[in-house]
N, C-alpha and C positions, 0 to 999 in steps of 0.2 A: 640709457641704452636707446640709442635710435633705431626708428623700423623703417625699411625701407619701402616706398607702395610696390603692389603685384606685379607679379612678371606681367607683359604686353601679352593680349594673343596675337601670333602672328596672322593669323588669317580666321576666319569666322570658322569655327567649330571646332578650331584645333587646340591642344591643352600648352598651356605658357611652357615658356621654355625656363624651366628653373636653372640656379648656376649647381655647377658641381661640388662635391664637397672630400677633398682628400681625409680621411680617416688618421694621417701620418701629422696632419699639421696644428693638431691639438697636442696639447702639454700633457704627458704622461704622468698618472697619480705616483705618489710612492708606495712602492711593494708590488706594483702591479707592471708586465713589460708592458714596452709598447705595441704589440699585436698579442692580444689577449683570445686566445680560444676557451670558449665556454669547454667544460668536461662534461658528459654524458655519463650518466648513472644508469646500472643496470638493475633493476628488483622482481625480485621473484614474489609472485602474490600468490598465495595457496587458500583456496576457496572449498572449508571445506561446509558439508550439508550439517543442517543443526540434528541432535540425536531427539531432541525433544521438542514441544512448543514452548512458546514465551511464559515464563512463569511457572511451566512444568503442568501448567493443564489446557487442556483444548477446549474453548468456548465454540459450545455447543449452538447453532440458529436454527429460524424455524427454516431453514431449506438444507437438503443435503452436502455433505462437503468433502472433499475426499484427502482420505487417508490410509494410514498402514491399521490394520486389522491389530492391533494385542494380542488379541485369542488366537487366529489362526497365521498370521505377518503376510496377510494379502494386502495389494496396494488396491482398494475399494472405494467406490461412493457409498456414501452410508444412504439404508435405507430410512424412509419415515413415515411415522403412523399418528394420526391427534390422538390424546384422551384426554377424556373430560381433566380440570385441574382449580387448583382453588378462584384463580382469574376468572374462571366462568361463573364458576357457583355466584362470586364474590357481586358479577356485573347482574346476575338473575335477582341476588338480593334489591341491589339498586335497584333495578326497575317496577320491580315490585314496593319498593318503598313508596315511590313517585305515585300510588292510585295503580298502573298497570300492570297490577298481575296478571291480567287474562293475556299478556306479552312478553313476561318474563321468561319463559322457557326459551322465547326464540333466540338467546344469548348461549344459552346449552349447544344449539345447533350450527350455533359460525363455528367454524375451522379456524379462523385466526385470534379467537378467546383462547383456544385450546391450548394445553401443552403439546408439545413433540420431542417424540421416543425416536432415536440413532440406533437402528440394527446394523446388523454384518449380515448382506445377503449373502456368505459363502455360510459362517457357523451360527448365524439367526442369534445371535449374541449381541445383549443389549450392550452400545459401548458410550451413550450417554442420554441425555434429556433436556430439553430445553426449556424453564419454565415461564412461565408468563408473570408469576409473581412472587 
C-alpha cells in the first residue's frame, strides 16, 4: 500500500485541501445494498425507586441520614444522641493499662468513642444505632 505525503497548505493558516471521496465508488459487501441506512431503535427505560435498601437493611453512621420513618412513613432526617458504648469503656481500659489512669475517664467524655442512637423526630422512635464496636 502506498501513502501518499499531506495535502499542500495553500496559504499560511489555512487547512489542506483534502480530495473528495464518492461513498458510491467502493465495492458493495454481500447482503448488504449499496446505500445502507443505519435503523434507529426505540427503548423505553422504566426507572423505578428501590422499596428497600441494599441488602434489606440500612447502615446506620455516626451523622444523620435521611429516610422514610417505619413507624410513622414520614420522609425524615434522623435525629442523634451519643451514649456511652463498649468502644469507650474498652479505650478507658487502654489507657489506664499504660500507667494513666488519672486520664482514663477523658475517653468517656469524647463524642466520637461514643455509640449513636437514630430517632424519628416526628414519633421519638428509636429506628437504629450505630456502634463503635
Amino acid at each position: 500500500m502506498s501513502q501518499s505525503p499531506p495535502p499542500a497548505y495553500t496559504e499560511k493558516g489555512q487547512a489542506p485541501a483534502y480530495p473528495s471521496v464518492n461513498p458510491e465508488s467502493f465495492p458493495s459487501q454481500p447482503g448488504y445494498p449499496q446505500s445502507y441506512q443505519p435503523q434507529v431503535q426505540q427503548s423505553v427505560v422504566v426507572v423505578q425507586q428501590p422499596t428497600g435498601y441494599p441488602g434489606g437493611v440500612l447502615k446506620f453512621g455516626r451523622y444523620p441520614v435521611q429516610i422514610r420513618c417505619p413507624q410513622c412513613q414520614a420522609d425524615i432526617v434522623t435525629g442523634t444522641r451519643v451514649e456511652l458504648g463498649t468502644f469507650a469503656w474498652c479505650m478507658c481500659v487502654l489507657i489506664a493499662c499504660f500507667w494513666l489512669w488519672p486520664f482514663c475517664f477523658i475517653a468517656l467524655c469524647i463524642d466520637s468513642l461514643k455509640d449513636v442512637i437514630h430517632t424519628c423526630p416526628n414519633c421519638k422512635k428509636e429506628l437504629g444505632r450505630y456502634k463503635r464496636m
